[in-house]
C-alpha positions as CSV (number, residue, x, y, z in Angstrom):
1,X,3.9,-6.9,9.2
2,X,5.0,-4.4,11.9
3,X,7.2,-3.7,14.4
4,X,4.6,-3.0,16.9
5,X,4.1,-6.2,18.6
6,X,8.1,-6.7,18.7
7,X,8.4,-3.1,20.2
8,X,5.4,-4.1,22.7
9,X,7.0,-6.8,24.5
10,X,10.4,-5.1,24.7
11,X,8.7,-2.3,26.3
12,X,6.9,-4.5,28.6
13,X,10.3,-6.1,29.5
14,X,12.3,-3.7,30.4
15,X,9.8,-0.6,30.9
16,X,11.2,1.5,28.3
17,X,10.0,2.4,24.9
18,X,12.5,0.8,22.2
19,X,15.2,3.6,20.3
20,X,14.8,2.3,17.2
21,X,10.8,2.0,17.0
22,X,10.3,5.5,15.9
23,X,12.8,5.1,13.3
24,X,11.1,1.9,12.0
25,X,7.9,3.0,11.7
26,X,8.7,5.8,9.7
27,X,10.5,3.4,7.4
28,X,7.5,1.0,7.3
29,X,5.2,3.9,6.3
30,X,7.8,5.4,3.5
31,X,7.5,2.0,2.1
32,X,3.9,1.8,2.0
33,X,3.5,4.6,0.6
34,X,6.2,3.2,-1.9
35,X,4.4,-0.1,-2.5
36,X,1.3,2.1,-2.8
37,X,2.6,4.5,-5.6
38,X,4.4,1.2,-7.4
39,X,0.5,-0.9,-7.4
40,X,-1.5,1.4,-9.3
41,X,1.2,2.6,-12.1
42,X,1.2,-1.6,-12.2
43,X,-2.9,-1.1,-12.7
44,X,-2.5,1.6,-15.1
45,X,0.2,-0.3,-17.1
46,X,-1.8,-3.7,-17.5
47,X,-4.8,-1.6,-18.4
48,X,-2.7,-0.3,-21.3
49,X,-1.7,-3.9,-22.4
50,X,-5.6,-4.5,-22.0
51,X,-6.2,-1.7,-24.7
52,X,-3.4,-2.4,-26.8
53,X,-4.2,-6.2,-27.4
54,X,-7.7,-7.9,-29.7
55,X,-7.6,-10.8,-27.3
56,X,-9.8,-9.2,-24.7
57,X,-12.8,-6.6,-24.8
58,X,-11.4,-2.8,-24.7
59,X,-14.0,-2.6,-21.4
60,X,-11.6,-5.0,-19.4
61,X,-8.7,-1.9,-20.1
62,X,-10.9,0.8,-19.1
63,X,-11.7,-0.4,-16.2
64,X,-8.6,-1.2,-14.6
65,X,-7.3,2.4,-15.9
66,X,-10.7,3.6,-14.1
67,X,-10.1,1.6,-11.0
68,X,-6.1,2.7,-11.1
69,X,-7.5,6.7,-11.1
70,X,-10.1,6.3,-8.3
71,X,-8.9,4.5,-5.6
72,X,-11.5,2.5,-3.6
73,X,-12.5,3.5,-0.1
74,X,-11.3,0.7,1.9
75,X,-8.4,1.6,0.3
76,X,-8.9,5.5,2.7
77,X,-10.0,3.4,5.2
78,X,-6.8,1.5,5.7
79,X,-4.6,4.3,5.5
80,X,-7.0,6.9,7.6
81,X,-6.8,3.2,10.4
82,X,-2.8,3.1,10.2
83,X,-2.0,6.6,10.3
């Protein structure tokens, strides 16, 4: 979701870039970064319920705590792409 296509057609409208786009987008990107942040301590704290139970192998654990340290590279990709 983005605000992009909305500011778009306004500024095809009426010729002038939107007031509030810059504002916007600087709000969307805060919040990704949030969302970002708030995904991998959720990674890191499943993989600890992984390790703390019998029910599943103690390699299921370490890999989502490996996978929550290293983050993948279409993970780069998609921020190098919306920055």
């Amino acid at each position: 979701m983005s605000i992009d296509p909305w500011a778009a057609q306004e500024l095809a409208r009426t010729g002038v870039m939107p007031d509030y786009y810059v504002p916007l987008t600087l709000w969307t990107q805060a919040l990704f970064v949030i969302y970002t942040l708030l995904a991998y301590c959720a990674l890191v704290a499943y993989g600890g319920a992984m390790l703390s139970t019998r029910v599943l192998p103690m390699v299921m654990g370490i890999l989502l705590l490996r996978r929550a340290q290293v983050p993948s590279t279409q993970d780069g990709l998609q921020r190098s792409a919306s920055a």
